[in-house]
C-alpha positions as CSV (number, residue, x, y, z in Angstrom):
1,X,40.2,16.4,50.7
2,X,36.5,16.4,51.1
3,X,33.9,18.9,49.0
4,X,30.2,18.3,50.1
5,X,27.3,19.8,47.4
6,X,23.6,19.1,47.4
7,X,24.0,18.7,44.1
8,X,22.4,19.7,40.8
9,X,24.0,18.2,37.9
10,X,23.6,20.2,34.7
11,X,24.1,17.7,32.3
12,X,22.4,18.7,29.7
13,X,21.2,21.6,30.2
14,X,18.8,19.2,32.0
15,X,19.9,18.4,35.4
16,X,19.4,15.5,37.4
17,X,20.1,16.5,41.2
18,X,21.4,14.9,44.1
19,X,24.7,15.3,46.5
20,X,27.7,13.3,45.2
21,X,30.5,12.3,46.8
22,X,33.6,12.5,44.2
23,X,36.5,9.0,44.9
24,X,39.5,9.8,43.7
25,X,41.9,7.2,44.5
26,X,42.0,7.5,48.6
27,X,40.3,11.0,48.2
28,X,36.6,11.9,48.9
29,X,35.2,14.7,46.6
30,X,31.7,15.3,48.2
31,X,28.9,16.8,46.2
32,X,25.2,17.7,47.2
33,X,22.3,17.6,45.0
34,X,21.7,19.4,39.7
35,X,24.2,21.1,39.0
36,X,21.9,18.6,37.3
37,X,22.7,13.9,37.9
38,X,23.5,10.5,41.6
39,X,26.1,5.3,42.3
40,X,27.6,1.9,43.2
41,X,27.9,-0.8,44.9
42,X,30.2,0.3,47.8
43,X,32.9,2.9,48.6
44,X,36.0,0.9,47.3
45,X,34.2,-2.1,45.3
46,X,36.2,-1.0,41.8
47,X,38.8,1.0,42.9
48,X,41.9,0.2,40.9
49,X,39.9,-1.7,38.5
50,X,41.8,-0.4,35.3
51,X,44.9,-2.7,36.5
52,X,42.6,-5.4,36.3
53,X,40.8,-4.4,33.1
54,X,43.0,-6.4,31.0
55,X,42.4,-10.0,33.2
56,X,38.5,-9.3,33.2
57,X,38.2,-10.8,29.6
58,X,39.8,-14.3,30.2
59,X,36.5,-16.3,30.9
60,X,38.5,-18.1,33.5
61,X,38.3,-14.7,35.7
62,X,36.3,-15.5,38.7
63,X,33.7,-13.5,40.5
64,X,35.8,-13.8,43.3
65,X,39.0,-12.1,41.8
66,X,37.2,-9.6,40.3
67,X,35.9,-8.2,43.6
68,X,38.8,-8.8,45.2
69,X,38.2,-11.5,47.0
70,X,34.9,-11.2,48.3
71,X,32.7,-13.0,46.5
72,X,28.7,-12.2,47.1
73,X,27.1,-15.4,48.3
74,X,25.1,-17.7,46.2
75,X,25.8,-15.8,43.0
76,X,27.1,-18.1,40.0
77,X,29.2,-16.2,38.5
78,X,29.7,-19.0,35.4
79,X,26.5,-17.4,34.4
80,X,28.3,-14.6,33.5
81,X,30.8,-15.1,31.2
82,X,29.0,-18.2,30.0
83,X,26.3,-15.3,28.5
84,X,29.7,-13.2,27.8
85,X,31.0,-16.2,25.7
86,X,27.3,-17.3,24.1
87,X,27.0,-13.5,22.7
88,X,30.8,-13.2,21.5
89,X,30.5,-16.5,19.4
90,X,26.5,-16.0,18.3
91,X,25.6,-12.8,17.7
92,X,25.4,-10.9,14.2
93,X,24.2,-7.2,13.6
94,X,20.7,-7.7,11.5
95,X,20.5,-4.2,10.4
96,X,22.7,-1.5,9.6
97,X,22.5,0.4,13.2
98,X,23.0,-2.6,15.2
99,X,26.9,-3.0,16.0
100,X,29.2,-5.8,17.6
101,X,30.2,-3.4,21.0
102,X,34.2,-4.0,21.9
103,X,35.2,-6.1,24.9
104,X,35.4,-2.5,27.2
105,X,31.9,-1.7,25.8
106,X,30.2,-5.3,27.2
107,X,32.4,-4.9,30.3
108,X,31.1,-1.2,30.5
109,X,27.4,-2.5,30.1
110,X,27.6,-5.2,32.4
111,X,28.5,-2.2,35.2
112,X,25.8,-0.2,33.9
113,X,23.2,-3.4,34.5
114,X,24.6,-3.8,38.2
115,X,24.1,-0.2,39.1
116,X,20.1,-0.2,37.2
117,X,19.3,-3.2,39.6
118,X,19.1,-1.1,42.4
119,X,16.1,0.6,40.7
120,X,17.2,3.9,42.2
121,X,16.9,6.8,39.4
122,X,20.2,7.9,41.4
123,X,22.4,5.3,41.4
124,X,24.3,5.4,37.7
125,X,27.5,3.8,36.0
126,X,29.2,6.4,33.8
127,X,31.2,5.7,31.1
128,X,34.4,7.7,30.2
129,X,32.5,9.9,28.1
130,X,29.7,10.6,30.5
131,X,31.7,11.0,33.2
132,X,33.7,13.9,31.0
133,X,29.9,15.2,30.4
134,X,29.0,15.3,34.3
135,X,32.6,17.1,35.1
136,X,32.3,19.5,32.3
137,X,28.6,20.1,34.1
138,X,29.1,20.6,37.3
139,X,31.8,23.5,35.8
140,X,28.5,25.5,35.8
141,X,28.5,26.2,31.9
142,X,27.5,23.8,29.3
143,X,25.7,23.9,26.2
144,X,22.0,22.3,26.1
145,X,18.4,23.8,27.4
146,X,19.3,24.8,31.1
147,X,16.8,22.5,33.4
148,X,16.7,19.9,35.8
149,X,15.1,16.5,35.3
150,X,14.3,14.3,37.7
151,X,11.7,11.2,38.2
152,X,8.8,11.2,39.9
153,X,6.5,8.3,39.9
154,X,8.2,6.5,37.1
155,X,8.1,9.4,35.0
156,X,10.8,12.5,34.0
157,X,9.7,15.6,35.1
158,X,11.0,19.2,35.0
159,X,12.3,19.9,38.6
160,X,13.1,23.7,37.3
161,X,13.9,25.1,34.2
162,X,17.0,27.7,35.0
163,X,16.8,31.4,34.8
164,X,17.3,33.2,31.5
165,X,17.8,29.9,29.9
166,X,16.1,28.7,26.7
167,X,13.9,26.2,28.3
168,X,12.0,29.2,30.8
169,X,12.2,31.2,27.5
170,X,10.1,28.5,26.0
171,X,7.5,28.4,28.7
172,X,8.8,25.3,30.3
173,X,7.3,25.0,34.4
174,X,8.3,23.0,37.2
175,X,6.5,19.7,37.1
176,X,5.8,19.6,33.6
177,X,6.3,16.0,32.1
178,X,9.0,15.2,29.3
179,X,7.0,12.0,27.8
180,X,9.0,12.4,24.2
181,X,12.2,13.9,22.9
182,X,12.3,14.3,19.5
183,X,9.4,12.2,18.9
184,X,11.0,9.2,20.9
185,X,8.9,8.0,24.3
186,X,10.5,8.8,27.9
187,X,8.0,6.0,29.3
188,X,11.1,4.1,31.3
189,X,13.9,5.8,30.3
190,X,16.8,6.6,32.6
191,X,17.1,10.3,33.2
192,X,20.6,10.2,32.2
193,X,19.6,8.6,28.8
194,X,16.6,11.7,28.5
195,X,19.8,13.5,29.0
196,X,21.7,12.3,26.1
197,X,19.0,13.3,24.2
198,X,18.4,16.6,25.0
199,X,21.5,18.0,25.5
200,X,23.2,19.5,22.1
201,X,25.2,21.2,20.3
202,X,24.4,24.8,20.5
203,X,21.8,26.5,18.2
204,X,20.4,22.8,17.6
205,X,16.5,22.9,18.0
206,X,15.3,19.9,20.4
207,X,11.8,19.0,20.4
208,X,9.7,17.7,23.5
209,X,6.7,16.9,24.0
210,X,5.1,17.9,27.5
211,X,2.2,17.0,29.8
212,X,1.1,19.7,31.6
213,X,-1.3,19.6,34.9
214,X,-4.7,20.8,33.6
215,X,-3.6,20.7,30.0
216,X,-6.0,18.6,28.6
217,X,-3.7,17.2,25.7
218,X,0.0,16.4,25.4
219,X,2.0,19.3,23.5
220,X,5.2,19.9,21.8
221,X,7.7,22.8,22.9
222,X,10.6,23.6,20.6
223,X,13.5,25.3,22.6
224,X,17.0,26.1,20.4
225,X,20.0,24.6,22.4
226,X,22.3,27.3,23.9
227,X,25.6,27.6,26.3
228,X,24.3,27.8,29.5
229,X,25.6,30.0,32.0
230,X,24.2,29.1,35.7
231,X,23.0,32.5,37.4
232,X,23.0,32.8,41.2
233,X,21.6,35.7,43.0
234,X,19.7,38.7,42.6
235,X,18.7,41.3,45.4
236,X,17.7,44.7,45.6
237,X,14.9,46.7,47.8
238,X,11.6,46.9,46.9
239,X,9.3,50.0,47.0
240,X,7.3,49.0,50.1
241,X,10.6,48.0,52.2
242,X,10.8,44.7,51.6
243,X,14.3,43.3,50.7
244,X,14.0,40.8,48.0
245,X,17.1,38.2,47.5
246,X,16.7,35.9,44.5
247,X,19.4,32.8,45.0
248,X,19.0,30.7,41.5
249,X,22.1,28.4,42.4
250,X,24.4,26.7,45.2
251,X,27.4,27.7,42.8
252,X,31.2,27.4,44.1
253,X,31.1,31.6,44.4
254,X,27.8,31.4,45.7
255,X,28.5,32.0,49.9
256,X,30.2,35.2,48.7
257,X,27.7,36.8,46.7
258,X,24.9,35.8,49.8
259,X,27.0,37.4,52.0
260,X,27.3,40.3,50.4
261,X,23.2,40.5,49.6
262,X,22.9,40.5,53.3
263,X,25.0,43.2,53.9
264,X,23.4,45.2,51.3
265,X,20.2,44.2,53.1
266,X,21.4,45.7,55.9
267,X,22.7,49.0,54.6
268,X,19.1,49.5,53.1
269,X,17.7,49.7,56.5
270,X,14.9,46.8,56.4
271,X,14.5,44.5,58.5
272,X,11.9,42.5,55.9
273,X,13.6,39.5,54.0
274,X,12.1,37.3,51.4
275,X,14.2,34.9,50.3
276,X,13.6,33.3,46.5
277,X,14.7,29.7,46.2
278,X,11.3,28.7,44.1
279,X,13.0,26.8,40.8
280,X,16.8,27.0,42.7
281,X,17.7,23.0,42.8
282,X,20.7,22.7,44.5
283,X,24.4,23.1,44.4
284,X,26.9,22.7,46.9
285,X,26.1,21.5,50.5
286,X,29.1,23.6,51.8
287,X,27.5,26.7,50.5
288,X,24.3,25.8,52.2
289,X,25.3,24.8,55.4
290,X,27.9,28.6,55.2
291,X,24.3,30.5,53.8
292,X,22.4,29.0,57.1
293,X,25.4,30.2,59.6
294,X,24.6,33.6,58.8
295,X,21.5,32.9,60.7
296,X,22.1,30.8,63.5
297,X,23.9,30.1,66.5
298,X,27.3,28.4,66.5
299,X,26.8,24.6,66.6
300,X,22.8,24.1,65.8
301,X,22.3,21.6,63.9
302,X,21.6,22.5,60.1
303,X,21.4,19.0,58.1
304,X,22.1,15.1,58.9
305,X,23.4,12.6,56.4
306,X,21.6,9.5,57.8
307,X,23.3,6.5,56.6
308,X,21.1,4.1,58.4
309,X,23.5,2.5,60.6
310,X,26.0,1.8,57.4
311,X,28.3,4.6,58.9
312,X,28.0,6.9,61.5
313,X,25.5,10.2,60.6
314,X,27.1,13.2,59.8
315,X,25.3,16.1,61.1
316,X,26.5,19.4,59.4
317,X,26.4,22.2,62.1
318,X,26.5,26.1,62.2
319,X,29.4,28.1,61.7
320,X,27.8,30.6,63.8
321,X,28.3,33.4,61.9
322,X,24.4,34.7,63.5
323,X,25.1,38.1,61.9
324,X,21.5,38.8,62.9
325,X,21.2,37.6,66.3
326,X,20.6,41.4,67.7
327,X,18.4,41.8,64.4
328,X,14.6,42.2,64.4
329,X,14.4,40.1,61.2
330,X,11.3,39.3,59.4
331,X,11.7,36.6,57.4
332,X,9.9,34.5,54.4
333,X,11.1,31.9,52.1
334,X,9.2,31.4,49.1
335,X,9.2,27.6,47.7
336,X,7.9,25.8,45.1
337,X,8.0,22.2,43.5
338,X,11.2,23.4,41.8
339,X,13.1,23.9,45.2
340,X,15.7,21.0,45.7
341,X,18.3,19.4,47.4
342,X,20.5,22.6,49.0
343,X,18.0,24.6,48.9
344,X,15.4,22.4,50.5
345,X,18.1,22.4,53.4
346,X,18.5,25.6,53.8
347,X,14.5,26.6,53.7
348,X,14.3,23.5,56.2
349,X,17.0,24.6,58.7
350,X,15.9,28.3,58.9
351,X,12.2,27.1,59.5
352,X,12.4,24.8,62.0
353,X,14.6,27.1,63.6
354,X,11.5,29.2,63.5
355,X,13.6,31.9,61.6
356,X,11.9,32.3,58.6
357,X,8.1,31.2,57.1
358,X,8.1,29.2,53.5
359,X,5.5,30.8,51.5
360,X,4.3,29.0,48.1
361,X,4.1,24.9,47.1
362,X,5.7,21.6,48.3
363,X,9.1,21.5,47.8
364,X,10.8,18.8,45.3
365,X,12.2,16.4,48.1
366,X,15.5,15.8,46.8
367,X,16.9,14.0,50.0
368,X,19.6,11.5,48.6
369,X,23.3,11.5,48.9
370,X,25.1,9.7,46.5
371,X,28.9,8.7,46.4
372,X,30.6,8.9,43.1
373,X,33.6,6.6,42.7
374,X,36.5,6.4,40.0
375,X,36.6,3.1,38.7
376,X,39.6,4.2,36.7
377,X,40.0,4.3,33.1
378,X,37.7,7.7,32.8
379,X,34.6,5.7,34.2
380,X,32.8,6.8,37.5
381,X,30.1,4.7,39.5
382,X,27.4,6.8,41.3
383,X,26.0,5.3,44.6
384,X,23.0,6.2,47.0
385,X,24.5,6.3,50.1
386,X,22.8,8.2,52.7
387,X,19.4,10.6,53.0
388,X,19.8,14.3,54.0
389,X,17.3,14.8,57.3
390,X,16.4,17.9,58.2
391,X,16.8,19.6,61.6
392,X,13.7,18.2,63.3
393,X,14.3,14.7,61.6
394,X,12.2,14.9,58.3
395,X,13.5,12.9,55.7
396,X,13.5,15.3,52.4
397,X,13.1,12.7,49.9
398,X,9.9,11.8,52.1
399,X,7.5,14.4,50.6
400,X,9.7,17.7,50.7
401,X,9.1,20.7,53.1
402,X,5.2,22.0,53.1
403,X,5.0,25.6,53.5
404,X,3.5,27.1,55.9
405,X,1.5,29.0,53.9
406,X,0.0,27.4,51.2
407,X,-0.1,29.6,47.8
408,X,-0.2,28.2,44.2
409,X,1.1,30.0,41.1
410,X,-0.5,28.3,38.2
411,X,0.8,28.5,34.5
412,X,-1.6,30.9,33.5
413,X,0.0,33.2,36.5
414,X,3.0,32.8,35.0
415,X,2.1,33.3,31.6
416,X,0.1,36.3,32.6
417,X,3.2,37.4,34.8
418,X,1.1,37.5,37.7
419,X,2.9,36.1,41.6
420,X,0.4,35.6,44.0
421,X,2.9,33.9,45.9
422,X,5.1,36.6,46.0
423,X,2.0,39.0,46.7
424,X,1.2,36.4,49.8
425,X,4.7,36.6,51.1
426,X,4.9,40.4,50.9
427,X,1.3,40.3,52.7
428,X,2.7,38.3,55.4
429,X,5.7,40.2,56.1
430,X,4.3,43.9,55.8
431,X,1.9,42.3,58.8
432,X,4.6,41.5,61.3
C-alpha cells in the first residue's frame, strides 16, 4: 500500500516539513512535506536489522555482514569497532550528567552519525522513541507550541506558526529565527534536536529567543505549551463578492472539506476565489494532487518526483474532476514565506496552468521527498530521495514559487491587523 503526503511533521508543536515515504516491511507508506520532520542510506539498506541486532556487538561482525553483503568500497570498517572497543574499555563519566550509553544506544548513535553525514537537514535516524514522537505527530494532535521549523542558511527558522495555536498567540511570524530555547544556542543544531526541546508537556512555559527581520535586537517570546489540534479550512463569502477559502492544512479529511468549500462557493453565486495557503505548510500529497483535479483537465500534469535518474520520475496527474471547466472563474492565491511543500504544489500547478494568480511573498521551497524506512526494533531511518518539480519544471526547493504579484505584509501589519496582501488580491480580482 502506498500513501503519498507533502508532508509537515508536527513534532513538537514545531514541524519540520518534507514528503516521507513510510517502509514497512515490503510496504511503502508515502508521505509529503510538517505535519512538521525528512532519511537513509537506501530503500532496503536495514531492513530486517533487529534479527541482526544481537550479532552487531561481536567486534568480529564485518562491515560486509552487516550490510548484507555489500560492502562500500575502500571503507575500513576495523575503524569501527576498533573506536567501539577503545570507548567500551576507556571511557568514565567525569560528572554527574555524563552516562556510559548501553550497547543499543552506541549502535543507535552510530546510525544517527551515518544519516548527519549527508548534511541534509532532512535526512534523520530516529530512535524508537522519536519515531513514536513523529507517528503520534503526524496523528494531527500533539501537545507542544504548533509551528513548523525548518533551516535555512544554517539556521532554524519558523516556516509558519499554526492557526489558533500558542505560538501565533505569542506573536510568532514566518521567518522569524529560533537562535535559543530556553537560554541554550540553536547555532548548529539539528531541527529535530530544537524539537526535543520545544516540544512539552502541556501548560509548560518554553522560552525562545527570536531574531526578527528589522528588529534591531534579539528578543525572548514566552509561549505556554498546549495540545495542538491542526485546523484545516475556513470559507465563507465576503461583502464585495469575493469567495474567501482559508486551507491551514493537507490533513487526511482535508479533500473532503475542499470539496465541499467549492461547492459552497458555488451555491453563493461568485465566480471570484481567493485561495489562503499563506502559513499552510504541507500535508499530504494525495490531498493535493485530489484539491488540483477540481481544476484541471484529466491527465495534466500536477507534480514530478524527480529522482535524478536513481528511479524512474513519478509524475502525479489530474483526476480530472475540472468541476469548473464551463466556469468563468477568477482566481488568486495568496502566498507567503510560510507556504510549503503541498501547498507550494498546489499554488504551482494551478498557476502555471494559468488558473489562478499568487498574490503576496516567496514561497518556502520545501521541494524534498524523503523515504522513511523501518529498521525494526521501533527505529525508522529518514532518506532524501527525490525533489518535487513543478509543472513547468521548477525545482521547489530551488527558491520557491514567486508571485506574480509582489505584496509584503510586515509585522507591524500584522500586529496592527492590517492585510495588504489580502487588500492587493481582492484589488486584483474585483478588476477582472
Amino acid at each position: 500500500m502506498v500513501l503519498r503526503i507533502p508532508f509537515f511533521l508536527l513534532a513538537l508543536g514545531a514541524v519540520i516539513c518534507d514528503t516521507v515515504h513510510m517502509h514497512t516491511g515490503q510496504s511503502k507508506r508515502r508521505t509529503a512535506g510538517l505535519f512538521l520532520l525528512g532519511l537513509a542510506v537506501g530503500a532496503g539498506l536495514m531492513i530486517g536489522f533487529s534479527d541482526r541486532l544481537s550479532s552487531v556487538f561481536a567486534s568480529s561482525v564485518s562491515l560486509t555482514e552487516l550490510v548484507g553483503g555489500t560492502k562500500p568500497a575502500e571503507v575500513n570498517a576495523d575503524q569501527f569497532w576498533r573506536a567501539w572497543r577503545e570507548l567500551e574499555e576507556n571511557y568514565i563519566p567525569t560528572t554527574a550528567s555524563s552516562t556510559v550509553p548501553t550497547e543499543e544506544e552506541k549502535f543507535w548513535g552510530a546510525i544517527e552519525g551515518l544519516a548527519a553525514s549527508y548534511n541534509d537537514p532532512y535526512t534523520v535516524f530516529l530512535p524508537p522513541a522519536d519515531a513514536e514522537v513523529f507517528k503520534e505527530d503526524i496523528s494531527g494532535e500533539f501537545s507542544g507550541v504548533g509551528m513548523e521549523l525548518g533551516l535555512r542558511e544554517g539556521s532554524l527558522v519558523v516556516v509558519a506558526p499554526l492557526k489558533n495555536s500558542p505560538a501565533e498567540r505569542a506573536g510568532i511570524l514566518s521567518g522569524d529565527k529560533v537562535i535559543g530555547v530556553d537560554g541554550k544556542p540553536t547555532e548548529g543544531m539539528a531541527v529535530d534536536v530544537a524539537v526535543k526541546l520545544i516540544r512539552g508537556p502541556k501548560g509548560t512555559p518554553v522560552v525562545l529567543t527570536l531574531a526578527r527581520e528589522g528588529v534591531e535586537r534579539p528578543f525572548e517570546v514566552t509561549i505556554v505549551r498546549d495540545t495542538i489540534v491542526v485546523p484545516v479550512i475556513n470559507s465563507y463569502l465576503r461583502e464585495d463578492g469575493v469567495y474567501m477559502l482559508e486551507l491551514y492544512s493537507f490533513s487526511a479529511n482535508s479533500t473532503e472539506l475542499f470539496r465541499q468549500a467549492l461547492r459552497d462557493f458555488i451555491l453563493s453565486g461568485s465566480n471570484k476565489l481567493i485561495l489562503d495557503l499563506r502559513g499552510n505548510p504541507g500535508g499530504y500529497l494525495e490531498a493535493s494532487v485530489q484539491m488540483a483535479s477540481f481544476f484541471l483537465p484529466v491527465g495534466e500534469p500536477i507534480v514530478t518526483e524527480d529522482f535524478k535518474e536513481k528511479r524512474e520520475n513519478i509524475v502525479h496527474r489530474s483526476m480530472g474532476y475540472n468541476v469548473f471547466k464551463t466556469y468563468d472563474l477568477d482566481m488568486a492565491i495568496l502566498v507567503n514565506g510560510g507556504t510549503a511543500s503541498a501547498s507550494e504544489i498546489l499554488a504551482g500547478a494551478l498557476a502555471q496552468h494559468n488558473l489562478a494568480t499568487l498574490v503576496g511573498e516567496t514561497t518556502f521551497g520545501k521541494g524534498s521527498v524523503q523515504e522513511l524506512i523501518s529498521l525494526g526494533g521501533g527505529a525508522e531511518l529518514k532518506v532524501t530521495i527525490a525533489r518535487w518539480l513543478t509543472p513547468d519544471g521548477t525545482s521547489l526547493s530551488e527558491g520557491g514559487l514567486t508571485p506574480d504579484i509582489a505584496v509584503e505584509r510586515t509585522a507591524e501589519d500584522v500586529q496592527a491587523d492590517r492585510d495588504p496582501q489580502l487588500d492587493a488580491a481582492v484589488k486584483w480580482i474585483l478588476a477582472q
